[in-house]
N, C-alpha and C positions, 0 to 999 in steps of 0.2 A: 504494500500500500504506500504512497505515496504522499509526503508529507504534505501538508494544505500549505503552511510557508514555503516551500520549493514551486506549489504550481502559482504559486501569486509572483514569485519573485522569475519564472517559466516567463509566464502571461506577459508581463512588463518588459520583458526582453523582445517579445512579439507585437508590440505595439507601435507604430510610428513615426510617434513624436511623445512629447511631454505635454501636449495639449490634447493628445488622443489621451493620457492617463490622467490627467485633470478630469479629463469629460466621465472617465470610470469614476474615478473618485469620489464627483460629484454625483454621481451614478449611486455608488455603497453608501454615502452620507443618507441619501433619500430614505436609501432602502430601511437604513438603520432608524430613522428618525422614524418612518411608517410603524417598523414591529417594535420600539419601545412605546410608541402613542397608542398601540396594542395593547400591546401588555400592561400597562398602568390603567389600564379600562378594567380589567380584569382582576387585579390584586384584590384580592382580602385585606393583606396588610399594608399597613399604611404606608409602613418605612419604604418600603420596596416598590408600593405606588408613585410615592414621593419622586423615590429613585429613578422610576422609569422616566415621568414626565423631565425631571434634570435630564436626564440624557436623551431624551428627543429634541429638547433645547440646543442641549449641546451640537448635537448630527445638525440642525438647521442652523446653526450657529458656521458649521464646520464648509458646509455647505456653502452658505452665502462669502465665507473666506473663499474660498474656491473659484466659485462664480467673479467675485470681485480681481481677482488677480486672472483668470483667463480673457476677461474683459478690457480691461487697463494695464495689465502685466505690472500692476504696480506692485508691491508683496503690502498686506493688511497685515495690522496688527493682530495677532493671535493671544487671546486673555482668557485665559482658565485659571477659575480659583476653585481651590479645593473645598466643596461645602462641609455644610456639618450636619454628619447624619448619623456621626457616633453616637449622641444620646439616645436616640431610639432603637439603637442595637440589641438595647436590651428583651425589646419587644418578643414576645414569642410568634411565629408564624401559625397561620390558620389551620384547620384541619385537612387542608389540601397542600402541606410542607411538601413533600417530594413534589408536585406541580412544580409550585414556586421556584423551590429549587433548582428544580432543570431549566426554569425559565432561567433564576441569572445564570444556569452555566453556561445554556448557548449565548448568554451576553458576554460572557466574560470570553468565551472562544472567541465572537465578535469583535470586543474590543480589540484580543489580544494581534486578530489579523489585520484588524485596524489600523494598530501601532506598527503592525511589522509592516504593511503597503509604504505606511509615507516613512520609514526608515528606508525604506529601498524606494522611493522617490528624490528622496535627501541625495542617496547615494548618486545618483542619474542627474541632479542638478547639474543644471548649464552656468551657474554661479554661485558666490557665496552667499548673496542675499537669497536665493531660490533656497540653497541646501538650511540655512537659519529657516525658513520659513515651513519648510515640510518637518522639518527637525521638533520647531515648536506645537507643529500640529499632532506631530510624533508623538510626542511630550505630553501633552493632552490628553490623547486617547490612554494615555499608559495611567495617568491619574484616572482615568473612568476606570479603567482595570482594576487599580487599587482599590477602590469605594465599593466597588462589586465583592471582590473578594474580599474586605473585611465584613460584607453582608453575609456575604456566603459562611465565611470564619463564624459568624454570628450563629447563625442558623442551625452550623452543625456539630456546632460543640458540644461535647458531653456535659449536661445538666444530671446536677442530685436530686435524683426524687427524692421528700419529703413528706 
């Protein structure tokens, strides 16, 4: 079987330009923004609702950077801050846990191919300011990663019945 990062970083190599991967990019952002404004319909719990709507934000967020720079080639400033959504970690998840669950983990797979796309965009830059720019967006998707998996940490840590 074939690693899902080698066919991404395959695909890219098969592409014709850096404006043909921009247009995917912006392609995955859509995509990603649609199945978290999904899944945050659906949540039980709240943390994880919360969660999902942040990162549909985020993908349209990610998106409109994209759009912005294949249009003016100018590179946008990229601003991700890390929220807080460790207090309600505590939370326990609803009676459909393993749902939920699998939902963040195909997020957190998501993310994770996420970050590795615009790392191997960086790498493909046509300049220093392009490779900062995919770099930063890089950077981003790796913060949504982390927030996912400290939900996930959350979720499935060993609790003392009492």
């Amino acid at each position: 079987m074939k690693d899902i990062l080698h066919e991404i970083a395959e695909e890219l190599d098969h592409l014709g330009s850096l404006d043909e991967a921009i247009g995917l990019a912006i392609e995955l952002e859509e995509e990603g923004m649609q199945y978290y404004s999904e899944k945050a319909s659906v949540m039980k719990n709240e943390t994880a609702s919360k969660l999902y709507i942040f990162l549909a934000d985020e993908e349209k967020k990610h998106a409109g950077y994209l759009k912005q720079y294949r249009e003016s080639k100018n590179i946008p400033e990229v601003d991700f801050k890390y929220p807080k959504f460790e207090a309600s970690f505590t939370e326990e998840f609803s009676d459909e846990k393993l749902e939920e669950i699998g939902i963040l983990l195909a997020a957190l797979r998501f993310e994770h191919k996420s970050e590795y796309f615009y790392t191997e965009l960086a790498k493909r830059a046509e300049d220093d300011e392009q490779r900062a720019f995919f770099e930063k967006v890089a950077a981003a998707e790796r913060g949504h990663y982390m927030i996912i998996d400290e939900l996930l940490g959350s979720a499935t840590e060993f609790r003392m019945q009492t």
